[in-house]
N, C-alpha and C positions, 0 to 999 in steps of 0.2 A: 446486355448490349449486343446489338446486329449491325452491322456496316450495310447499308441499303444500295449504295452508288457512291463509283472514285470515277473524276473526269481529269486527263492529262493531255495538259498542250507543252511540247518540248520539253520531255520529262525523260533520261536517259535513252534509250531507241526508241521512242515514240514522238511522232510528231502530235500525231489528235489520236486519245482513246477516249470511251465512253462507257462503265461496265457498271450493268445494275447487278446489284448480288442478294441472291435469296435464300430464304432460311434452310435448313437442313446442309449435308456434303454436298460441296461442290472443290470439282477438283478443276484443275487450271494444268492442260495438258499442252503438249507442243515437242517440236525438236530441241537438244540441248544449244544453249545460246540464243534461242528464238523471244527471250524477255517475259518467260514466264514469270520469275523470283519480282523485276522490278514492278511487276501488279500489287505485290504485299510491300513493295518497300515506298511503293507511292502511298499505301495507305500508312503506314509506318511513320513517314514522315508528314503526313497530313498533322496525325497526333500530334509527332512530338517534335518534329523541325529539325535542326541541325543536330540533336541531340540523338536522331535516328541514325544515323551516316558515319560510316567509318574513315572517309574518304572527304575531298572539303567540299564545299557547299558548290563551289562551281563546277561542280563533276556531275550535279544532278540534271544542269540545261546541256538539251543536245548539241552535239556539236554545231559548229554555224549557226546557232541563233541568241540573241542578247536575252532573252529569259526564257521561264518557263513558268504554268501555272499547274498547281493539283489542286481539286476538290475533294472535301468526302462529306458526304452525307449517311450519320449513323442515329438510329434509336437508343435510348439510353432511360431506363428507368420511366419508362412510361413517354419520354420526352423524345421533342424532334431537335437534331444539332446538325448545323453546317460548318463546316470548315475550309477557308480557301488560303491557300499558300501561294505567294508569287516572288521569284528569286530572280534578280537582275543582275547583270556579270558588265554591264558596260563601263564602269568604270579601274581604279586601282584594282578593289577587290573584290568580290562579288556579296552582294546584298540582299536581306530580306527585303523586298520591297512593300507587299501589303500579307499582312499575318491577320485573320480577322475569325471570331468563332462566335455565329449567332446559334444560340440556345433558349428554351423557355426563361431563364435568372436574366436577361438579357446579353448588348452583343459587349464581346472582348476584342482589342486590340493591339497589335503587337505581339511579338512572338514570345518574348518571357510572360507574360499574362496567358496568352493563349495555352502554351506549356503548363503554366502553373497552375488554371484550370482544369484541363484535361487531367494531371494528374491528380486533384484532389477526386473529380469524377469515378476513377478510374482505381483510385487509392493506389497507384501503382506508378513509378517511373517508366523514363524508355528502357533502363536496365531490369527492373524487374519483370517487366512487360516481355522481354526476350527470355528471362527468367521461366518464365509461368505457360504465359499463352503463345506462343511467337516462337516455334522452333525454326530458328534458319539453319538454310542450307550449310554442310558440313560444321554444325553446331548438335549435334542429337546429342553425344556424349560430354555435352560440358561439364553438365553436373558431376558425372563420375570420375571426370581427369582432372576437375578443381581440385584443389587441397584442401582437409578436413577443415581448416577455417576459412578459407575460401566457400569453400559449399555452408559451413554453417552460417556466416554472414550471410549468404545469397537469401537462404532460405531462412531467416532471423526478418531481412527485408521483405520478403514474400510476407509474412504472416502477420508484418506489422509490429515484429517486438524489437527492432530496431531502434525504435522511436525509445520505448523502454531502456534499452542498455545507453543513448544517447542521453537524457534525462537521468539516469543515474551518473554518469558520467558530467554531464553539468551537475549534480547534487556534489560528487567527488570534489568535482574543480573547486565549484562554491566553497563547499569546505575548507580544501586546502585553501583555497585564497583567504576565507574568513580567519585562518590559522595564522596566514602568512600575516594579514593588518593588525591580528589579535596580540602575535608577539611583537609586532616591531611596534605597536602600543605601548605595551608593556614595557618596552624597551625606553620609547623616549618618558613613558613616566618612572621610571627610575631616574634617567639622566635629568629630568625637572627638579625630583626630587636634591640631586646632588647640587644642579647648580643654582636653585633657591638659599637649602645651607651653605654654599660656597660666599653669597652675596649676604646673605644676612652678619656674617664673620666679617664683613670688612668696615664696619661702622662709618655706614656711607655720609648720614645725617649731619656728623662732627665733621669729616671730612669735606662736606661743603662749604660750612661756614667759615672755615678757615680759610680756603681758598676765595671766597667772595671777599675777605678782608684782604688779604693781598694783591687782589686785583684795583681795588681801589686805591692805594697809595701808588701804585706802576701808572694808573691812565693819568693822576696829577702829575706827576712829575714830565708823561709826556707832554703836557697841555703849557709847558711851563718853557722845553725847550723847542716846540712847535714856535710859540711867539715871537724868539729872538732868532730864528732860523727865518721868520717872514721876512725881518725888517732887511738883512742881509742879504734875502733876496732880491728885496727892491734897488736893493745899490748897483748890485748885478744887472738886475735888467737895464739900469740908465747906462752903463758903460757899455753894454751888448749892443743897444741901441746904434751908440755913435759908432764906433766899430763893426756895427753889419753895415749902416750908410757908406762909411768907408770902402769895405768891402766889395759893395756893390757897385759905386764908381769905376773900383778898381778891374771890376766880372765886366762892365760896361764897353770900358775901353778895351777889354780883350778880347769882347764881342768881334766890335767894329774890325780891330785888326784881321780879324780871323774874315769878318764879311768881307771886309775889302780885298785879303787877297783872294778869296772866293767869287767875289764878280771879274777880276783879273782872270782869273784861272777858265771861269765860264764863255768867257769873250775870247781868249785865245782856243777854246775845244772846240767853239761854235766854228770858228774861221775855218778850219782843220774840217770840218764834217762838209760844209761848203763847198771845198775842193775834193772830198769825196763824192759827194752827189753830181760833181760837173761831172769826171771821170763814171762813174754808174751809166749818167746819161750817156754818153758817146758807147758803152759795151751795150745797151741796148738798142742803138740803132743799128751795129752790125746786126746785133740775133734778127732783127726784123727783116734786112736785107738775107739774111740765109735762109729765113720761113718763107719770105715770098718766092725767091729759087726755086723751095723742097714741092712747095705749092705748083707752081708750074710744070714742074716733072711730074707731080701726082696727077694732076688735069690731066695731061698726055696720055696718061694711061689708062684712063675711062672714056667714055663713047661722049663726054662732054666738051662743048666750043671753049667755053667761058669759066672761072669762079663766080657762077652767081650762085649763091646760098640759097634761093627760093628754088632755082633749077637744079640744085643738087637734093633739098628735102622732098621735093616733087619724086624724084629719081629711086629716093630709096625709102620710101614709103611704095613706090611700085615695086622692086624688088623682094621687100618685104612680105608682101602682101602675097606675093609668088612663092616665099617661102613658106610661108604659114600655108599656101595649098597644099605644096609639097608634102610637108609636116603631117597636114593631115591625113593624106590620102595613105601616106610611109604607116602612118597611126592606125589608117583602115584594113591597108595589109596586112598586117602584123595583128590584127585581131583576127582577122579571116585565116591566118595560118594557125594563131593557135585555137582558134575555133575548131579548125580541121585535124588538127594535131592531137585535141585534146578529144576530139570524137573519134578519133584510131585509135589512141588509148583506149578508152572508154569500152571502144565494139573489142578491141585483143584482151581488155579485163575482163569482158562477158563471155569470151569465147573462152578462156581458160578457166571461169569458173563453173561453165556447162562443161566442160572438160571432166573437170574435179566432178561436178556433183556425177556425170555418167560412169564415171571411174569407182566411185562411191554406191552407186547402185547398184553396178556389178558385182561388190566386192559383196555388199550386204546381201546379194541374190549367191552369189557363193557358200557365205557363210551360214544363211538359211537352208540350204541346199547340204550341207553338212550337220545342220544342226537335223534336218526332215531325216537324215540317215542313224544319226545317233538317236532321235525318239524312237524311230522304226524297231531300232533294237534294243532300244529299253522296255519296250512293249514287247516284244519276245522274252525278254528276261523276265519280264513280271506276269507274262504267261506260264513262265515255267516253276518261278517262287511261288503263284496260285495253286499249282498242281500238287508240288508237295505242302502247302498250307492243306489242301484238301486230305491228301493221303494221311497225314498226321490226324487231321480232326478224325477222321474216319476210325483209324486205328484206339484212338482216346475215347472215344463213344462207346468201341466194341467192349473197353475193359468195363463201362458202367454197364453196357447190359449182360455182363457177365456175372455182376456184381450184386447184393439186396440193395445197394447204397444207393443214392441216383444223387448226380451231380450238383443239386440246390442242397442238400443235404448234407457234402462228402464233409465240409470243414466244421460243421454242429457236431458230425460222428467223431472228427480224428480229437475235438476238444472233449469230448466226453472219455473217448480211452482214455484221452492224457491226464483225467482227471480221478479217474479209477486207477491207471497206473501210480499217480503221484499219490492216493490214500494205500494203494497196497504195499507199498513200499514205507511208506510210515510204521505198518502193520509190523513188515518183517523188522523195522528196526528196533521198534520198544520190547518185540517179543525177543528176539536177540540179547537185547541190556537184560530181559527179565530172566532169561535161562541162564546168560552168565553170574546174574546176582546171585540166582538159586542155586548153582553147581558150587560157588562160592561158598555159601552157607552149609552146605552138603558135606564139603572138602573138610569146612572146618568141625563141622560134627563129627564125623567120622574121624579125626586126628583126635577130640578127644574121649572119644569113644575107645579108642587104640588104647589110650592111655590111662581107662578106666573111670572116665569121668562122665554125669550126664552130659549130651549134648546140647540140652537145655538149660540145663540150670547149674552145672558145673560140680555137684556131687558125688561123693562114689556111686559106683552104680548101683551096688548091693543098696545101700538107701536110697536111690531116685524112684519116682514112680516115672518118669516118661523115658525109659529108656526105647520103648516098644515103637516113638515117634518117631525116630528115622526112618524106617521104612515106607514109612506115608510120604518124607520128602522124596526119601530115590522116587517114588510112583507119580509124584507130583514134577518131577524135573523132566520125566518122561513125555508126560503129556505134552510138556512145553514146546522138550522138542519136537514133539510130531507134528505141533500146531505151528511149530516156526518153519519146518521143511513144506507142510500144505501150505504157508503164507509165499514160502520162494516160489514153489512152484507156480501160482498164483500169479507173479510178478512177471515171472517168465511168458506166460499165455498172455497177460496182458501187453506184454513189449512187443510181442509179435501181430497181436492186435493193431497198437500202435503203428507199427513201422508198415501197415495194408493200408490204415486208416490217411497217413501221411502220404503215403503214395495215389491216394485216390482223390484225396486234397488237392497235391499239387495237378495232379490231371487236367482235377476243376477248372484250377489256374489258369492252368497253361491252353486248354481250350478255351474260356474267356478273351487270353490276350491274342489266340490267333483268330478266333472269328472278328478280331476288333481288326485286325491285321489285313484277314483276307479283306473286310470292307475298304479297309483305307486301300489295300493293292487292286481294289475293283473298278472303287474312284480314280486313282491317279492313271490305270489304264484308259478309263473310258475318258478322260481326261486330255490325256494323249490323243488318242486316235481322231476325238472330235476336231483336235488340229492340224493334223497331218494333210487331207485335202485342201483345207483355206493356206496351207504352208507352200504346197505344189501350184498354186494360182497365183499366189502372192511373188513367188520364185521368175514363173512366167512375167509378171506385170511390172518387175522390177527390170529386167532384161531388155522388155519393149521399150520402157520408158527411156532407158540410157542409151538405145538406139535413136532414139528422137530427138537427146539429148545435144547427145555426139552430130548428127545432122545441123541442128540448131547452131553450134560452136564454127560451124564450116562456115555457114550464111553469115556470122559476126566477123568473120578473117576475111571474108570478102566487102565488107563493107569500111571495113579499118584500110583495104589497103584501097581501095578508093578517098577515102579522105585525105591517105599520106598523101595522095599524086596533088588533091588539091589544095593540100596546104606547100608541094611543092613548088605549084604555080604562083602563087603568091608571094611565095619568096623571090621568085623571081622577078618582079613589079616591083617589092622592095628596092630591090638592085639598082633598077635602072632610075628610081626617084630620090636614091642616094645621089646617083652620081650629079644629075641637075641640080640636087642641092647643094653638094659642094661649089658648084659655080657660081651660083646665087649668093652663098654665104661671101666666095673671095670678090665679086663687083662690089658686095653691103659694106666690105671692110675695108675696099680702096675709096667709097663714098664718103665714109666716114673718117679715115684721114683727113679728107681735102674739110670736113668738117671740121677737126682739129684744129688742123692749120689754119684755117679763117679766122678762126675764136683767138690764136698762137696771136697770130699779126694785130690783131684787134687790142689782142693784151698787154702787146708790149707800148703797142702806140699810147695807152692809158699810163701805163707806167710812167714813161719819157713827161706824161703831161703833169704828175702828179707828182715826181721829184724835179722840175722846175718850179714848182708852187713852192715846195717845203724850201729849197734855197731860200726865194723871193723873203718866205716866212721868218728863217733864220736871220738874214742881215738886216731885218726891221730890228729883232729880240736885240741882237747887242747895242743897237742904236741906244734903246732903253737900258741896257744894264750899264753903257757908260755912264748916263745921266745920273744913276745911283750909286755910282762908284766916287761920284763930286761931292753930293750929298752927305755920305758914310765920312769921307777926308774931314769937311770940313766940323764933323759933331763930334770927332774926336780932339780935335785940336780946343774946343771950348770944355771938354770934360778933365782936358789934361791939367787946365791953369784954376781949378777949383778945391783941389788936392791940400791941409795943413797937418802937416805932418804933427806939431807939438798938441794939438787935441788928441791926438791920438793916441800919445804914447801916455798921456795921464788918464784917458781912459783904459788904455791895459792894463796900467798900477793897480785904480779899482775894482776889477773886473776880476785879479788875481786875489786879492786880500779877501774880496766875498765868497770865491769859490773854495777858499781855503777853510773858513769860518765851515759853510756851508758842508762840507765834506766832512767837516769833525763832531756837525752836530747830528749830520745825517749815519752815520754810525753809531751815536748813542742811541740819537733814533730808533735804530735797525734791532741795537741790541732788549729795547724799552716793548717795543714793538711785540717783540718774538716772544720776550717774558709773558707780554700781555696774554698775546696769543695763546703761550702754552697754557696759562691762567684760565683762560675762555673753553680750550679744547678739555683742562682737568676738570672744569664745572660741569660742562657739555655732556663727558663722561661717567661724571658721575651721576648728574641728573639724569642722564639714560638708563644707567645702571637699578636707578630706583624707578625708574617706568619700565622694566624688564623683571625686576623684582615684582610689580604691580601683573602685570601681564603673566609671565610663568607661575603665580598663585592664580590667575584665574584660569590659564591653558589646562594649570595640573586638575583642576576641580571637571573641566569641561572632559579632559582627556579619560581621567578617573572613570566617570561615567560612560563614556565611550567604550571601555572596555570592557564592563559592566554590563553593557549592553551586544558587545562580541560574544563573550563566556555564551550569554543564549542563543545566541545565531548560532555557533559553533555546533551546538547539541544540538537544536533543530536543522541543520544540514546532514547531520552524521545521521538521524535519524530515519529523514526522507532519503540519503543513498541508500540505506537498507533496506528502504521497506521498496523501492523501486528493483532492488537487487533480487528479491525474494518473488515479489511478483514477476518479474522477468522466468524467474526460475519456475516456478509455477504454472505461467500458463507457456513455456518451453514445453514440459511434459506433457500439460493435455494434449498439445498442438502432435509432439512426438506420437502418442499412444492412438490418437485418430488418426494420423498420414500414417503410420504404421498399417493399423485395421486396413482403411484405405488401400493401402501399395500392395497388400498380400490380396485383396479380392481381384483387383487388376491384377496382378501378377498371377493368381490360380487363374483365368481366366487365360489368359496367354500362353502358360505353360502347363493346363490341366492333362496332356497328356506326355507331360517330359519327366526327368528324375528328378528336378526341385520340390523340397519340399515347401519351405517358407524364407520370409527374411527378416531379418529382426535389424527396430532403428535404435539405435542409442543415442543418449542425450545429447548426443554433441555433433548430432547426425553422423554417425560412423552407419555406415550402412555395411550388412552380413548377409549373404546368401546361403542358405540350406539345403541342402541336395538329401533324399529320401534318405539316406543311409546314417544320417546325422552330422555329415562332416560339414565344417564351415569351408566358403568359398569368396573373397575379394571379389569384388564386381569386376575388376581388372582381366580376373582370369578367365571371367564368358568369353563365349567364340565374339568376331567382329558384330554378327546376325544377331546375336545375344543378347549381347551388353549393350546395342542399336534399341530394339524392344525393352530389355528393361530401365533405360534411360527416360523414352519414350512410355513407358509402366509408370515410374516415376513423377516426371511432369504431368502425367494425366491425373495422379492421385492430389500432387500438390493443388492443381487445376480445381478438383472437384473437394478437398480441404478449403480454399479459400469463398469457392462458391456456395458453400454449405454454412461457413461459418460466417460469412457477411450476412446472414437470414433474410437476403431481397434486398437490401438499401443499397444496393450497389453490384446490379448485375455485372457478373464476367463478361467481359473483351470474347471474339470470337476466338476460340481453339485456331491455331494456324498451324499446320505442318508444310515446310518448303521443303522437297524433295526424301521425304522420312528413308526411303527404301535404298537406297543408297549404300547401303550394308547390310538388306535382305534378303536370300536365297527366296524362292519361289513357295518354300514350308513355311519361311518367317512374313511372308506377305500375309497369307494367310491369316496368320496370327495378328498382324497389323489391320486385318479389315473387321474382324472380329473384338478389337479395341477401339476402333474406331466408330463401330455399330452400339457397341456398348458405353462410349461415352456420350452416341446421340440421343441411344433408346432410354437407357435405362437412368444415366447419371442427370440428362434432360439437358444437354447443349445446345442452345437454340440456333447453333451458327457453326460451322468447322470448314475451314478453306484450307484444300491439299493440291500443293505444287507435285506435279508425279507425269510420267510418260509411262506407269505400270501399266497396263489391262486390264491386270484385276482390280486395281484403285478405281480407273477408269468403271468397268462393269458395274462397280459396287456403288458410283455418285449418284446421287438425286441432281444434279443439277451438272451440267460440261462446259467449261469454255475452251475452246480451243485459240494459241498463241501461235502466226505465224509472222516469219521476216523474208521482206523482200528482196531477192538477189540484187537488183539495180541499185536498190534506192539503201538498200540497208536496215529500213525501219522495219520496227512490227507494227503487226496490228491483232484487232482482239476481236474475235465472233463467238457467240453463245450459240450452243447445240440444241436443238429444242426436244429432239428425240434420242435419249442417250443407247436406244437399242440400236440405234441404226449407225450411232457412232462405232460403241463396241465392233461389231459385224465389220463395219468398214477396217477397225485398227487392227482386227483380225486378220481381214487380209490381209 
């Protein structure tokens, strides 16, 4: 994958960028804060959208503007892809507003699509992507301050065996869930089991038909006092009958009474309301006589003859219209001041910031100016560690040619002593055991020889024939030792050999490491010195410019305090249009009184008209409610004389005797009823009971089998967690044993001439570093410059692990370093360019983009952008360098 072209419109400090980007290093240089870093995170977030951003999504449009747009256009696997992002903040919260990714598969839409895309492309998330290819700024040592599961997750995700342990872990879940339905299976067929034999034990069948025969004789005998409970009703209704007519005669007449003295009552409140609306009217002709007074007075006090309302709307629609110039013009001012106001500002923030930056140049022309005196004399110092680098080699030459041995030679010769010493020494010791065996043997012959015995064969001696053979041992133990004294001495010439052999060796050495020595002290002189003039021009050119500077800052304090004067003037046209306004405003509000008051007088004279109507209205009303007050008298008087009191009381007799009856059958009733009912509810019961008997023999047959069918899920889940569990494990260690191989070729390559030997990764990613000597060493414990590089060593092997192990179906993401150097001395840059060269050259990275203000990063890019921001405006902008010699030379300066 190569990122070709990102285009930003109000994308953090850019208004408009436009940056084509070409294959091989390019580094992206600038001053700190000038918006190099948001160049990678505009493409960052092309990717992957919000999922890039640590910060919320309305942090990425510039200040002052309602969106922003990023583009990127990248190659991918033989294929052309665009991507356009557009994020809109004008409402509650801020919004993707168009997410779109055209590619050869065709186009996607929306930001979860476009994400999910990209990372199937890319086989990587935005997390992993930071992981791998993407180191940001103050991120180098993530991996090695993670914690060991931390870092093994990351790097689990890198390689894609994440997926692995996830899929074993749904096999796990599966499992256990298949366990969990398996038992509680089991469980309710047990409990089927129980309550089948619970039900079969209650001999439901008998149990029925009993109960069906006693329900039958219960509903006769209801059926029996239903019939004579009707008739008894009917007796009741004819006596209710005549005694609700009764009744209602009697509700009739109580009506009336109640109406009548109801229109009574109505007729006397109306009269009562009558003489309050005279009395109303008389208190509103006073108001009226006071408004037109208050009115009179108000006239008096405006520039007008008359109350005439057209000549008063006339009046203050002039006044008005005089105020709204006012208004305006007050509006005009008061822009013009803070126009002028805000450009005093403006020119005293310019002038204080040419301040700063001359302040700033000086210091840096200081601090260069001290640093041109400490190279001066570090180049004497390394003038003079050359000299005795020289006198040393000199003095180590003269002992080889004093010597047969010559320095390509000396450590083949000191291995040869040492190997004649270590068989001479062998010599003296078996000849040593052999002369004490034999003095042994000697000792003991000779004791019993003393004692008159052979020494050989233990007989008298007068009968031995070998008494004569001692004599040959003493001659034989002789030899020995003489052969064992010429074998020490031996030893001894040879150790002295040795210890010439050893010292002519290390000589070797040590002339090796210092010719390596005086080369590197010849480089970093001439190193030096080639800076020292571009240091003494650069010193000068800083100096001038903060003179210009400081100039510059005067001419903006001049120009600020000419705006203050005229946003002074200004204020004072305010002034004077205030105060005409207020005049203006007190004529509009004694205008508008007299307007009041016209509408006042106008109102009450409505009033006065409208409660003599409602009088008029009221003394009609009672006219009519006496008419029906005659009416109501005389219908009571014809309901009063209809009334026979002795039907009535022979219809209570009957009315009593039925309800009586009626009450006593309706409790047999009740109790008939209930039997029934319980009757129906014990059938119902138990007919249920045998459809649940039916049912839980067919649940237990259906369930049986269910479980039957668990038992083999169960063993094929446990099965597939395994075998996911072991391939995880599996290709864990290949992965392990190749980024191992990996990390130690970039690591020798980085520290091939430090004290590290190797580092070894363990299965759980524990990373070891080895220092020449064999001691282990925590990554923790490298210096800052260190543990920066080999983090950086690291991610470059994982880099080229994953690019090797996808075999082409999914080109790597471009290498990104944002600000790598950050915590490397000027020895560890070095080393950072010469990893950098190596994962272009050799590893084949078609793409690497380094945020850096180094020099030597700088010197070492195929390709330069330069990032700068504008004092006034704030923004950056972005220029590509066409000639990177001529950059360097320039940053030199």
């Amino acid at each position: 994958m190569r990122f070709q072209r990102v285009s930003m419109e109000s994308f953090k400090c850019y208004d408009d960028a436009d940056l084509t980007l070409d294959p091989g290093v390019t580094v992206i240089h600038g001053l700190n804060g000038s918006g190099k870093s948001s160049l990678l995170e505009a493409c960052f977030f092309a990717l992957y959208g919000s999922k890039a951003l640590d910060e919320n999504l309305g942090d990425v449009i510039t200040i002052g503007a309602d969106d922003c747009t990023v583009e990127l256009w990248f190659t991918h696997a033989g294929g052309e892809y665009h991507i356009t992002r557009r994020v809109r903040n004008t409402g509650e919260r801020p919004t993707t507003a168009k997410c779109v990714l055209e590619s050869p598969d065709g186009t996607f839409e929306g930001a979860r699509a476009v994400r999910r895309r990209v990372t199937e492309l890319l086989r990587m998330d935005s997390e992993a992507f930071v992981n791998c290819a993407y180191v940001r700024q103050g991120e180098v040592n993530k991996l090695i301050n993670a914690s060991a599961s931390d870092r093994q997750d990351m790097l689990d995700d890198l390689l894609q065996l994440g997926k692995l342990e996830e899929y074993r872990e749904r096999a796990s879940d599966a499992r256990r869930g298949v366990k969990n339905v398996r038992d509680e299976k089991r469980s309710q067929l047990d409990q089927l089991d129980d309550q089948i034999e619970a039900k079969e034990e209650k001999g439901l069948h008998e149990r029925l038909n009993s109960l069906e025969s006693d329900l039958s004789e219960t509903t006769a005998e209801i059926d029996r006092i239903e019939g004579q409970r009707e008739t008894a009703a009917e007796t009741l209704e004819r006596a209710t009958t005549v005694l609700e007519e009764h009744e209602e005669r009697r509700e009739q007449l109580t009506e009336l009474t109640g109406d009548i003295e109801k229109l009574e009552g109505e007729i006397t409140e109306t009269e009562r309301e009558r003489e309050q609306l005279k009395e109303r009217i008389s208190g509103l002709k006073t108001e009226r006589t006071e408004l037109e007074t208050d009115l009179d007075e108000t006239i008096a006090a405006t520039d007008l003859a008359e109350p005439d309302p057209d000549r008063v709307e006339d009046r203050l629609d002039e006044l008005e219209e005089r105020a709204d110039d006012l208004r305006s013009r007050i509006e005009s001012q008061k822009l013009k001041a803070q126009k002028h106001n805000s450009e005093a500002e403006s020119r005293q923030s310019e002038a204080e910031d040419l301040d700063s930056r001359a302040e700033a140049k000086r210091e840096e022309a200081d601090d260069l100016e001290s640093a041109l005196e400490a190279a001066r004399e570090t180049v004497a110092e390394r003038r003079e560690k050359l000299d005795d680098i020289d006198s040393e080699i000199e003095t180590l030459e003269a002992r080889f040619a004093d010597s047969d041995i010559d320095r390509e030679s000396a450590g083949d010769h000191r291995d040869s002593v040492a190997g004649d010493l270590e068989e001479a020494r062998k010599r003296v010791t078996e000849l040593g055991t052999k002369v004490e065996s034999e003095r042994e043997s000697l000792r003991e012959a000779e004791a019993l020889l003393e004692e008159g015995k052979c020494p050989e064969c233990g007989q008298d001696v007068a009968e031995s024939p070998h008494v004569e053979s001692i004599e040959d041992d003493r001659e034989g133990v002789a030899e020995l030792e003489s052969d064992l004294e010429a074998a020490r001495e031996r030893v001894e010439s040879l150790e002295d050999d040795l210890e010439r052999a050893e010292s002519l060796a290390e000589a070797a050495d040590r002339l090796d490491s210092l010719e390596s020595n005086r080369t590197n002290v010849v480089q970093l002189i001439e190193e030096k010195e080639s800076g020292l003039e571009a240091d003494e021009e650069r010193i000068a050119e800083l100096r001038e410019s903060a003179d210009e500077l400081e100039s510059e800052a005067e001419e903006k304090r001049e120009a600020a305090s000419e705006a203050e004067d005229e946003a002074a003037e200004a204020r004072s046209v305010i002034g004077e249009c205030n105060q005409e306004h207020q005049q203006v405003k007190q004529a509009i509000q004694r205008l508008e009184r007299v307007t009041e008051l016209l509408e006042a007088v106008d109102d009450r004279e409505n009033d006065i008209e409208q409660l003599r109507e409602k009088r008029s209205q009221q003394a009609e009303m009672n006219e009519q409610r006496r008419e029906r007050l005659a009416e109501k008298r005389e219908r009571k008087q014809e309901l009063a004389e209809k009334v026979d009191e002795n039907r009535i009381e022979e219809a209570r007799n009957e009315r009593e005797r039925a309800e009586a009856y009626i009450e006593k059958a309706d409790g047999k009733l009740e109790e008939l009823r209930e039997e029934r009912d319980d009757l129906q509810t014990a059938i119902g019961g138990v007919t249920n009971e045998l459809e649940e008997l039916a049912e839980l023999r067919d649940r237990r047959e259906e369930l049986a089998d269910t479980v039957s069918k668990l038992d083999a899920l169960y063993d094929e889940s446990e099965q597939l967690q395994g075998m996911y569990g072991t391939l995880r494990a599996e290709l864990r260690q290949r992965n392990v044993e190749t980024l191992e191989r990996m990390l130690n070729e970039t690591f020798s390559l980085v520290y091939q001439n430090d004290s590290y030997s190797h580092i070894e990764l363990d299965g759980e990613y524990q990373l070891t570093v080895y220092q020449k000597d064999g001691d282990p060493l925590e990554p923790e414990q490298l210096s800052g410059g260190e543990r920066a590089l080999f983090n950086l060593s690291l991610r470059c092997a994982i880099y080229r692990l994953l690019a090797e192990g996808i075999e082409g179906a999914a080109p790597m993401p471009p290498l990104i370093l944002d600000e790598p150097t950050v915590f490397l001395d000027s020895g560890h840059v070095t080393q950072l360019l010469d990893l950098v060269a190596y994962m272009r050259d050799e590893v084949g990275v078609a793409q690497i983009l380094v945020v850096s203000h180094d020099e030597e990063l700088v010197g070492a890019a195929d390709d330069l952008v330069r990032v700068e921001k504008s004092a006034t405006t704030n923004r950056s902008h972005v220029s590509r360098v066409e000639r990177i010699e001529e950059t360097v030379a320039e940053l030199a300066d």
